[in-house]
TIGU-164252 format. One line per field, with one value per atom (N, C-alpha, C): residue in three letters; x, y, z. Coordinates in Angstrom, 3 decimals. Layout:
TIGU-164252
aa [Ala|...] $
c1 [X|...] $
c2 [Y|...] $
c3 [Z|...] $
end
This chain:
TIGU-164252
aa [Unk|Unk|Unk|Unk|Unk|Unk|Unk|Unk|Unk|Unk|Unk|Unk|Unk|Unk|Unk|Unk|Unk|Unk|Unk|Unk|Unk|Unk|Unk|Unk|Unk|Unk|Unk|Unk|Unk|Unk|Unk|Unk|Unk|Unk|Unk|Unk|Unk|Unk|Unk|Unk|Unk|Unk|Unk|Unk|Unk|Unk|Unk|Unk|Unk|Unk|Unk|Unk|Unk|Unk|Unk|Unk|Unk|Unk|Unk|Unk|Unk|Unk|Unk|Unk|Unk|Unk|Unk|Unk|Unk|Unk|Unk|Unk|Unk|Unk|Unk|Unk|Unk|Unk|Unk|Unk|Unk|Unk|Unk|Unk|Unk|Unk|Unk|Unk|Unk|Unk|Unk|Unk|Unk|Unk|Unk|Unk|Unk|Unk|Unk|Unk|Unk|Unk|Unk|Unk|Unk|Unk|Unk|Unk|Unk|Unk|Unk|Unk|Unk|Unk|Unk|Unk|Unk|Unk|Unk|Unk|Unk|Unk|Unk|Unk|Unk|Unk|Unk|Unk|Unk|Unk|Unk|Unk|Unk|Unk|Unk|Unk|Unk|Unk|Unk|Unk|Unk|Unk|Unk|Unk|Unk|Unk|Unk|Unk|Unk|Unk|Unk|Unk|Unk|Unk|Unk|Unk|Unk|Unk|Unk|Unk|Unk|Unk|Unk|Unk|Unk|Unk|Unk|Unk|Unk|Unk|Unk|Unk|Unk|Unk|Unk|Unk|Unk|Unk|Unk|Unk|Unk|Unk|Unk|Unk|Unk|Unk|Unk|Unk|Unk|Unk|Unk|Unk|Unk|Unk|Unk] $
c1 [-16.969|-16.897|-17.077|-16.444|-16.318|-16.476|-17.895|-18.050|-16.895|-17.310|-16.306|-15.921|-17.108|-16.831|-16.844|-16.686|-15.839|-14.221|-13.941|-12.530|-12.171|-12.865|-12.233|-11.701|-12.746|-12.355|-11.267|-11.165|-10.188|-8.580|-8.824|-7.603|-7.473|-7.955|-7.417|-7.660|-8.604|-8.499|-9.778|-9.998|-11.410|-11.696|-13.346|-14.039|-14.078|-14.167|-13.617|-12.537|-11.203|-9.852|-10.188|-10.572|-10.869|-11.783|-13.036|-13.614|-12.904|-12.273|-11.049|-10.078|-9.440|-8.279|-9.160|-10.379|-11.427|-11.050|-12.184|-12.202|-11.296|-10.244|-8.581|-8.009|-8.927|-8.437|-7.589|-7.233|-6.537|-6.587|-8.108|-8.910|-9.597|-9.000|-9.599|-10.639|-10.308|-11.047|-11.973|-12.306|-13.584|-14.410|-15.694|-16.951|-17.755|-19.243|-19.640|-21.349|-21.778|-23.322|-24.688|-25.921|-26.609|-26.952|-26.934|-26.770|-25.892|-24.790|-23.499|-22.663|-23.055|-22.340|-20.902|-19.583|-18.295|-18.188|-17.859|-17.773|-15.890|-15.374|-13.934|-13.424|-12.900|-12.516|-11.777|-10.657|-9.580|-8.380|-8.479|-7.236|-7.379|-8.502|-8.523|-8.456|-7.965|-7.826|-6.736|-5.578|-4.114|-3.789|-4.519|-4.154|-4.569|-5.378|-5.147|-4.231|-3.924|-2.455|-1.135|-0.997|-0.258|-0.355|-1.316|-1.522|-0.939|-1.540|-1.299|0.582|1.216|2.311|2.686|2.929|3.413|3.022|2.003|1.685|2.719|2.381|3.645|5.159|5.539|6.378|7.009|5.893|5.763|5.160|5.052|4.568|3.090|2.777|1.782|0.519|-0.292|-1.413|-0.859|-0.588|-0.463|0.700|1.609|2.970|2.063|1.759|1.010|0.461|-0.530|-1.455|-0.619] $
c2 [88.992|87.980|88.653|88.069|88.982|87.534|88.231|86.979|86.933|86.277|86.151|87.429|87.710|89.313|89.887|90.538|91.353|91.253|89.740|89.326|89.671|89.124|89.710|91.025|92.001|93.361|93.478|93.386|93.806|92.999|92.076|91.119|91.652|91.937|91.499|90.419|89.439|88.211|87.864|87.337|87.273|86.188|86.174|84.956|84.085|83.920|82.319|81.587|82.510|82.298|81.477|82.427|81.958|81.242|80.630|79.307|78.183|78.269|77.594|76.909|77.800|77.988|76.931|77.423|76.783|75.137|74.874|73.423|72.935|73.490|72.525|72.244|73.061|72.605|73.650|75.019|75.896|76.503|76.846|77.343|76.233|76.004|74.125|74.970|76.366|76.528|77.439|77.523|78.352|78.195|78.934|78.722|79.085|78.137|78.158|79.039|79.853|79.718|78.473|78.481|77.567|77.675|78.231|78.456|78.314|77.720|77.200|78.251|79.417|80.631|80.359|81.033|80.864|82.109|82.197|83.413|83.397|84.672|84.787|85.445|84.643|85.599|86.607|87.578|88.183|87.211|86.401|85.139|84.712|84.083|83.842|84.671|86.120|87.257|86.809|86.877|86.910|85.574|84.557|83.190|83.285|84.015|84.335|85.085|86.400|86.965|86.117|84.936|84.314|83.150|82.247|81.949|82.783|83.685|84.712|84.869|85.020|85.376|84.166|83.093|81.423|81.370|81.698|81.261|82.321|83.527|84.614|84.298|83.513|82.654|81.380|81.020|80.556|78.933|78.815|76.896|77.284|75.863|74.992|74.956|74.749|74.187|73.546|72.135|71.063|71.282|72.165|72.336|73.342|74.121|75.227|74.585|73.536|72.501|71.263] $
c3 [22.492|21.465|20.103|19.412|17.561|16.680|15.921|14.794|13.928|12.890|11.646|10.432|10.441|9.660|10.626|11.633|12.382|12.947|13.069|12.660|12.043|10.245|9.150|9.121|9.424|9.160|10.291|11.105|12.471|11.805|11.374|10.845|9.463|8.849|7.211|6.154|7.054|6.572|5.999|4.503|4.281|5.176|5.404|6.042|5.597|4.346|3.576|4.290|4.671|4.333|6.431|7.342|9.006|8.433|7.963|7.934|7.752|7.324|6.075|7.487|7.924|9.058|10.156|10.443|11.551|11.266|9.734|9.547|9.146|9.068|8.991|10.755|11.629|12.799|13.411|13.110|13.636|14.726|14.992|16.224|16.770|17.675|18.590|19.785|20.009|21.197|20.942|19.365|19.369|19.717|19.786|20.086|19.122|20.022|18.646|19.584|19.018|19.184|18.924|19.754|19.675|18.212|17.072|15.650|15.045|15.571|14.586|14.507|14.318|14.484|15.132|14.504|15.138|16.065|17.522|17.898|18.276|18.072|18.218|19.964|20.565|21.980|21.351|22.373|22.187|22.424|23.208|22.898|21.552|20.576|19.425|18.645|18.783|17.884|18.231|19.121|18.992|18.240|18.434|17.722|16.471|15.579|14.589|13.883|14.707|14.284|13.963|15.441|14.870|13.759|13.732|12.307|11.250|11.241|10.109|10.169|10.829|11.043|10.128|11.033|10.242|8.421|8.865|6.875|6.279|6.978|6.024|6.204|6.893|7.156|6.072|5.191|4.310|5.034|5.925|6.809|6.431|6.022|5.917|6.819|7.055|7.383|8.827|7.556|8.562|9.511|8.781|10.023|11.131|10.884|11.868|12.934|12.338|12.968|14.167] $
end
């Protein structure tokens, strides 16, 4: 499991930008720690890549979503 700043760094992506992605609903199957904490599988590393792909794609949020 990989927190959010270890995503970040492995992705590229600030942690603002995956919080962001989270509470718009992007990652439905994250997890969370008994501390709220977001933890990332390696399936949710590839589902962030693709996120990432789509937005560079130029789609939306809500189209992604």
């Amino acid at each position: 499991m990989y927190t959010v700043k270890q995503v970040s760094e492995i992705m590229g992506i600030s942690p603002y930008t995956l919080r962001f992605y989270d509470n718009e609903g992007l990652f439905p199957n994250l997890k969370r720690g008994a501390n709220g904490r977001r933890y990332f599988s390696t399936q949710d590393l590839n589902w962030v890549h693709v996120v990432q792909c789509f937005r560079n794609t130029g789609l939306s949020i809500a189209e992604i979503r």
